[in-house]
GUNUVO-600152 format. One record per atom (N, C-alpha, C): residue in one letter; x, y, z. Coordinates in steps of 0.02 Angstrom, whole numbers, padded with zeros to 5 digits, always signed. Atoms other than C-alpha are relative to their C-alpha. Layout:
AXYZ...
//
This chain:
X+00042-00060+00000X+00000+00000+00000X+00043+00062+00000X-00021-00078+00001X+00054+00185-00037X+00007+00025+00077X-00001-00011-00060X+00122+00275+00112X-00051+00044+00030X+00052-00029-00023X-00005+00360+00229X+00038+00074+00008X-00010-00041-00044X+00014+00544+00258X+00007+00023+00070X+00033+00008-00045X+00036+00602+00423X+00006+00084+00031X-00021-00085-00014X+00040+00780+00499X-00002-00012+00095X-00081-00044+00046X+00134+00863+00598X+00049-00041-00029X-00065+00053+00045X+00293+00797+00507X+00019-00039+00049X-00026+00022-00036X+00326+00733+00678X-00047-00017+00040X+00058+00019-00061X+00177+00639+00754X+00000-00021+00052X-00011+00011-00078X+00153+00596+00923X+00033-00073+00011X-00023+00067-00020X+00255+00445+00993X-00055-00046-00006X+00033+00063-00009X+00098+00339+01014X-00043-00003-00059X+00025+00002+00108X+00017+00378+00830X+00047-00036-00028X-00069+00041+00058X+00201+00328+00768X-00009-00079+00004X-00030+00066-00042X+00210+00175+00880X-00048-00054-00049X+00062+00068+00033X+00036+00108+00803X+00006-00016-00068X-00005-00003+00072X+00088+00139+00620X+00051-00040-00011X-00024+00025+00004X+00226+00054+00644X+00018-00074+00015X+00023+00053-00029X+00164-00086+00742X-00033-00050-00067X+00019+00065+00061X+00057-00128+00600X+00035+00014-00087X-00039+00019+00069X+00180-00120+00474X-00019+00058-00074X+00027-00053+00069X+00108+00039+00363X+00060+00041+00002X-00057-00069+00025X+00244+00162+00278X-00034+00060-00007X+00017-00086+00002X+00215+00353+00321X+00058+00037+00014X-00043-00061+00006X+00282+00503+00300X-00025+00070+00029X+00041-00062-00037X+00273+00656+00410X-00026+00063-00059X-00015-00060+00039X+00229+00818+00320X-00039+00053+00044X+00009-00031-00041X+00208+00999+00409X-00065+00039-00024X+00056-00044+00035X+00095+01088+00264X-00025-00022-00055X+00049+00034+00048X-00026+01072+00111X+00086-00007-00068X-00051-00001+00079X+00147+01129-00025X+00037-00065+00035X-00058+00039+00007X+00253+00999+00070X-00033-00064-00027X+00006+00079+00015X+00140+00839+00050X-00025-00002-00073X+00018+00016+00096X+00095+00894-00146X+00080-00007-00022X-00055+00016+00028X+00281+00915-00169X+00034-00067+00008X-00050+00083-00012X+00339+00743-00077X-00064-00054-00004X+00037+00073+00030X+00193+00630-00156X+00011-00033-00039X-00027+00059+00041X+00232+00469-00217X-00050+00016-00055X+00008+00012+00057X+00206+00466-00395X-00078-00044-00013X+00096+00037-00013X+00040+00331-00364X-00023+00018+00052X+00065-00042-00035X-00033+00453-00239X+00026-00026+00088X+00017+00004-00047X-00047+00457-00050X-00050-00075+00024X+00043+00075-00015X-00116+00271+00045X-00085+00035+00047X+00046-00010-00022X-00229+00400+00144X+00048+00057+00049X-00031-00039-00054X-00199+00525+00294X+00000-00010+00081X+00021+00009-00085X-00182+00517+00494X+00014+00093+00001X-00026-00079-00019X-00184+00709+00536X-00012+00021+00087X+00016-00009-00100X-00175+00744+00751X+00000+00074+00000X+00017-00054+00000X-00226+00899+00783X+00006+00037+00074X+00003-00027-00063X-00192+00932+00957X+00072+00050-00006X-00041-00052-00018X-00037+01032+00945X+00011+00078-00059X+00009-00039+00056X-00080+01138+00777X-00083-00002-00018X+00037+00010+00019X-00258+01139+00766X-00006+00031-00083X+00014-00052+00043X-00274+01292+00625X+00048-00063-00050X-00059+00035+00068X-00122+01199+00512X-00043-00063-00017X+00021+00060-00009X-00196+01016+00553X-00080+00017-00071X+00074+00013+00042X-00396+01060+00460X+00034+00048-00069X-00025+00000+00071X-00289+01167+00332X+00024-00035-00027X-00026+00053+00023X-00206+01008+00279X-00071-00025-00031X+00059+00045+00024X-00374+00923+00273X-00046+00016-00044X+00071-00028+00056X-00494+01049+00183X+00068+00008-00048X-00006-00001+00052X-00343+01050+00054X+00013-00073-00016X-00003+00073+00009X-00335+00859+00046X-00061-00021-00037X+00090-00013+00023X-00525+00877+00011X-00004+00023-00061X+00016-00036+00069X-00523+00995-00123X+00054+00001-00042X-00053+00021+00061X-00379+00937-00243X-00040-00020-00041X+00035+00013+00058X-00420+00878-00412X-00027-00087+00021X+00037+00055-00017X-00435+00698-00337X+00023-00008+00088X-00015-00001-00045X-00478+00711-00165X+00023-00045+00043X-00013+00063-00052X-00384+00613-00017X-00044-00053+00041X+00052+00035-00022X-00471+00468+00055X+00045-00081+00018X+00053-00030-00049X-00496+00402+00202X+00066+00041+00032X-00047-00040-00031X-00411+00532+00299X-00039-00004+00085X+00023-00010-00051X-00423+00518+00491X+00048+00043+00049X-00025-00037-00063X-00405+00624+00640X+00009-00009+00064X+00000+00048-00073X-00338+00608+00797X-00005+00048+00044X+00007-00063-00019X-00378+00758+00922X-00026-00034+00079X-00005-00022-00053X-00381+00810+01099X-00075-00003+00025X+00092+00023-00009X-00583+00781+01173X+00003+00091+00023X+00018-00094-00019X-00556+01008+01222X-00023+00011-00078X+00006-00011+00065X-00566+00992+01004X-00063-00011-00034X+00042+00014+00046X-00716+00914+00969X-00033+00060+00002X+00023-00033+00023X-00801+01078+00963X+00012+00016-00078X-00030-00012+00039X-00682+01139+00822X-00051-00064-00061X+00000+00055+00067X-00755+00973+00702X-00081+00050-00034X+00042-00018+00028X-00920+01080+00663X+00006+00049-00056X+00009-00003+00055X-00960+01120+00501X+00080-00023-00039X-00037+00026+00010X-00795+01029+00473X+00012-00077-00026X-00007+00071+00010X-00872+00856+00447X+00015-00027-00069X-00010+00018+00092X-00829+00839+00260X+00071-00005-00015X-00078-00002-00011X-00636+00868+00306X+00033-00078+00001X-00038+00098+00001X-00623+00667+00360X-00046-00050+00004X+00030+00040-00008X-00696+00515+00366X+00002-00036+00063X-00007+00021-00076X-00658+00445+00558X+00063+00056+00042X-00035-00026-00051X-00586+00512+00714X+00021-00047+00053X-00030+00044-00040X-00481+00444+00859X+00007+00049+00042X-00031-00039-00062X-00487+00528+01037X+00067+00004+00039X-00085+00019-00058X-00321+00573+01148X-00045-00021+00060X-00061+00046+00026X-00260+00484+01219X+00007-00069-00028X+00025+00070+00063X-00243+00349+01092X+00001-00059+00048X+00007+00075-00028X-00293+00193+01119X+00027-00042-00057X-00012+00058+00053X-00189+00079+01013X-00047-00035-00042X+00056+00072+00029X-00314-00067+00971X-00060+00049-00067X+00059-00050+00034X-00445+00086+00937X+00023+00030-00069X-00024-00044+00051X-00351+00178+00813X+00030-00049-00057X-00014+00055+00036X-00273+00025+00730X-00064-00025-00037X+00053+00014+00011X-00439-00033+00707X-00045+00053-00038X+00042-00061+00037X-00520+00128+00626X+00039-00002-00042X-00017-00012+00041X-00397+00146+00537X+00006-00038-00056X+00043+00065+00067X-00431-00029+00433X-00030+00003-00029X+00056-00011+00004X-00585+00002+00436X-00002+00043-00074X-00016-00041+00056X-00561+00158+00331X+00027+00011-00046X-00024+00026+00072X-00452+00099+00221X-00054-00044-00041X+00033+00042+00027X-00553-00037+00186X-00073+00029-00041X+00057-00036+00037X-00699+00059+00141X+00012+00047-00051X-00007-00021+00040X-00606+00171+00037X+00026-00035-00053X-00017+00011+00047X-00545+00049-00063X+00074-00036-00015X-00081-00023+00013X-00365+00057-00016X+00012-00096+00021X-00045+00056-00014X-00252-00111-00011X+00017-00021+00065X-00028+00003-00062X-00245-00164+00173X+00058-00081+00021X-00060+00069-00019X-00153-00320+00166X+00063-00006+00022X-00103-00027-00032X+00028-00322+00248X+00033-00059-00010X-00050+00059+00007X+00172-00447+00209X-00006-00028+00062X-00017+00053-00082X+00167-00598+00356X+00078+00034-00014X-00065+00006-00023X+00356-00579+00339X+00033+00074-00004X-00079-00068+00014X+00515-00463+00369X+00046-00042-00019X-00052+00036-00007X+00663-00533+00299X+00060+00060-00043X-00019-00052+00011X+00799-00438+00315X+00095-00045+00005X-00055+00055-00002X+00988-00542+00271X-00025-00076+00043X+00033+00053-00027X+00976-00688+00379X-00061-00014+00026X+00056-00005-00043X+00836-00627+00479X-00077-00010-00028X+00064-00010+00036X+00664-00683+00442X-00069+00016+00059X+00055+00010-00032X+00497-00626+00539X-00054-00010-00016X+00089+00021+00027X+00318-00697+00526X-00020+00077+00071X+00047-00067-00011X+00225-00521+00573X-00073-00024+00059X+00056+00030-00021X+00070-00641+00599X+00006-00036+00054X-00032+00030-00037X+00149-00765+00716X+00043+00017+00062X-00055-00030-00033X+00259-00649+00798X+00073-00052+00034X-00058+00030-00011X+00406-00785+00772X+00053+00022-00040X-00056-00047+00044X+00575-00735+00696X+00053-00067-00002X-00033+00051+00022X+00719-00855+00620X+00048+00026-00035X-00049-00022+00024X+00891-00823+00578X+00053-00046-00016X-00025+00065+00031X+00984-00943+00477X-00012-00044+00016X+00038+00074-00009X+00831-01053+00486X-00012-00043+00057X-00014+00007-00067X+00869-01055+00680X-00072+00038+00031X+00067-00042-00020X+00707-01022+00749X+00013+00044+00082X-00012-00026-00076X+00714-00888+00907X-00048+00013+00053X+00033-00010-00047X+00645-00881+01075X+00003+00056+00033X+00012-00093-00032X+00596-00691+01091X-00067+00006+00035X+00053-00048-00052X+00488-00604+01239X-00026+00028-00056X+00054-00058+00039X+00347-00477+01144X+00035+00048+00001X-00041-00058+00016X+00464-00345+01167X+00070-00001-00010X-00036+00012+00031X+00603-00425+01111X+00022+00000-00065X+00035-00002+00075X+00521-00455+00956X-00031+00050-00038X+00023-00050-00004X+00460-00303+00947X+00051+00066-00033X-00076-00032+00008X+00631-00233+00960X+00038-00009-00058X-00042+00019+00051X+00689-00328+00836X-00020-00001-00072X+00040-00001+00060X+00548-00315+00692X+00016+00078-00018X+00012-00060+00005X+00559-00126+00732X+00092+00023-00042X-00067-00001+00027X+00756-00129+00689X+00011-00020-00068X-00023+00030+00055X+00772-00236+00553X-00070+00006-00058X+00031-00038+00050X+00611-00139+00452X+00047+00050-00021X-00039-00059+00024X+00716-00008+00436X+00093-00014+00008X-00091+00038+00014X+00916-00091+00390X+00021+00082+00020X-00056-00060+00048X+01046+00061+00392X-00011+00068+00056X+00003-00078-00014X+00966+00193+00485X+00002-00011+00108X-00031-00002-00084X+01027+00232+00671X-00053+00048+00053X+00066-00020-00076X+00909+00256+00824X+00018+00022+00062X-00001-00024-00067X+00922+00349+00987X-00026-00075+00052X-00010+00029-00032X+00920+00265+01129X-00101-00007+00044X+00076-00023-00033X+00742+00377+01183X-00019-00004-00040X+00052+00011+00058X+00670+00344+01002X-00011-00069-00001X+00034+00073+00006X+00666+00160+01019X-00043-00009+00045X+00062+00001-00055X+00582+00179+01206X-00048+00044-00038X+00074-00027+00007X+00464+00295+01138X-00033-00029-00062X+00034+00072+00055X+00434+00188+00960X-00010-00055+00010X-00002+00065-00007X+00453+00036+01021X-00029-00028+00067X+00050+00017-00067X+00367+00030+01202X-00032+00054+00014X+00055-00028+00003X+00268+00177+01182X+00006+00050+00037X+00000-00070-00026X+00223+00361+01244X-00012-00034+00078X+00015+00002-00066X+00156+00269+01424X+00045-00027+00042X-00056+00008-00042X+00321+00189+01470X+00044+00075+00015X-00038-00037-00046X+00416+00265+01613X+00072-00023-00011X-00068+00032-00029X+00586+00167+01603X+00056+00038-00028X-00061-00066+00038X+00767+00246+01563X+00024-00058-00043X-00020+00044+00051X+00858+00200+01432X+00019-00076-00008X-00039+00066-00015X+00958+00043+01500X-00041-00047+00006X+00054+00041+00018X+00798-00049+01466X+00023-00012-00060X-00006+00012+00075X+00841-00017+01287X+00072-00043-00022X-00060+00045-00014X+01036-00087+01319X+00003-00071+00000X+00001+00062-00023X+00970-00223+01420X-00062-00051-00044X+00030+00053+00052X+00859-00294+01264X+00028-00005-00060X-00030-00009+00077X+00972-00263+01119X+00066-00052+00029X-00059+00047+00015X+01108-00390+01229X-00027-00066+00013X+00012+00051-00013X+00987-00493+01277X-00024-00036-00102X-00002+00020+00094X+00945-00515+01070X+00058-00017-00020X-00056+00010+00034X+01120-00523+01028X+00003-00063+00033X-00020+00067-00025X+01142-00663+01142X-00042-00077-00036X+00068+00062+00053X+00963-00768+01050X+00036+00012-00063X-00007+00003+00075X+01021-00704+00894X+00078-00063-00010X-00077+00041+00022X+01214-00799+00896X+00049+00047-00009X-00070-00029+00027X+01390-00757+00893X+00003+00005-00056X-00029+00003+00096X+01397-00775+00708X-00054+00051-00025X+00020-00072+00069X+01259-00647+00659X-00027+00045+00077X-00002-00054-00034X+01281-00534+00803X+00014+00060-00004X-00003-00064+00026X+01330-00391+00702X-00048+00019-00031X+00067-00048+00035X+01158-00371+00629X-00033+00049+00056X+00021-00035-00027X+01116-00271+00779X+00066+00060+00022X-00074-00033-00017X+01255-00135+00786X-00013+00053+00046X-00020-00056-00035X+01320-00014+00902X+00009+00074-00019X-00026-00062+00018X+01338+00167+00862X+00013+00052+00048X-00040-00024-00063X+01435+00255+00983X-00001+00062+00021X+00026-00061-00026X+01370+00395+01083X-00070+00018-00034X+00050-00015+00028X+01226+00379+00975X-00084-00032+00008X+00044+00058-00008X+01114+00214+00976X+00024-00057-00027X-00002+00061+00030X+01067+00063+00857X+00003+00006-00069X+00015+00015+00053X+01055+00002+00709X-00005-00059-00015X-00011+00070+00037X+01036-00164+00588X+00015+00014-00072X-00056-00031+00052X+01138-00190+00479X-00001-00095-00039X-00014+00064+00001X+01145-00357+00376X+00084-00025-00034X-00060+00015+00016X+01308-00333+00337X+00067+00002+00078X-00024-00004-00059X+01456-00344+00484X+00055+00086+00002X+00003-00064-00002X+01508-00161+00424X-00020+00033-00049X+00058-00028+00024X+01415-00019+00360X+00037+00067+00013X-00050-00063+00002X+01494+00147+00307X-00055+00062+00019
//
């Protein structure tokens, strides 16, 4: 499926968490010129727009999503319960809404929904396979040179979230807040103490797919270096 819009360019930790949970590709954008200039070529998969920290920007996104030559669809909102005033004479802007503070399941679930009714492709690959590494999505089991592994939920979690994205290097506070969510409290050395407990399931021999970057965070890498 085409990637979803999402506004602001930088959505809230627990919007990100769920988009990424279920496996959809988005892209932030701040205004109406940035997401006509950075649209994929076969169009937008749809929009998430949150509106609690920009209201005014947030429904200008949407009434011009609306009135393009082919309007966006389904586009949902995710807003603050002080906002629902603001949705009147606004109802033509989206097709569903999602109250703060999100409820995972809830918003996951609408947001199917609304695809599905518009039309859009909701199906997601069972797998990740990323060099050795393979994950069933559906199953939540993972296998690395055919070695099947015995990962915790947030092990696995940890490790689907890494090895979607090969190459690119993560904070230490972007994986706690992507990867266990805006309602965890814990400090980082949570995030330490599951990236050695993976290296240890994963094997000495492909223990460089989870790399170090020094003073920085993580990464995966399916190679054992990476320039």
């Amino acid at each position: 499926m085409n990637p979803l819009l999402c506004f602001p360019a930088v959505p809230p930790p627990d919007v990100a968490a769920v988009l990424d949970r279920a496996g959809l590709a988005w892209r932030g954008m701040d205004r109406p010129e940035s997401a006509d200039r950075h649209e994929p070529e076969s169009g937008w998969g749809g929009a998430v727009i949150c509106t609690g920290e920009d209201p005014l920007g947030a429904f200008l996104l949407c009434r011009h999503l609306r009135k393009r030559e082919n309007p966006l669809s389904p586009v949902i909102i995710v807003l603050p319960p002080q906002q629902l005033g603001e949705l009147e004479l606004r109802e033509d802007l989206f097709d569903d809404l999602c109250l703060e503070p999100v409820n995972p399941t809830e918003l996951d679930r609408r947001l199917n929904l609304a695809l599905w009714r518009a039309g859009r492709e909701t199906s997601r690959e069972d797998l990740v396979r990323s060099g050795p590494l393979v994950l069933n999505v559906e199953t939540y089991q993972a296998a690395v040179g055919g070695r099947v592994l015995d990962l915790t939920y947030m092990e696995y979690e940890l490790l689907r979230f890494l090895a979607s994205r090969p190459g690119k290097v993560f904070t230490r506070e972007t994986l706690l807040s992507r990867v266990w969510g805006y309602e965890y409290y814990g400090g980082a050395r949570t995030v330490d103490v599951h990236i050695r407990r993976l290296r240890a399931k994963i094997g000495e021999e492909h223990a460089h797919l989870i790399q170090t970057v020094r003073s920085v965070g993580y990464r995966f890498s399916t190679t054992s270096w990476a320039p």
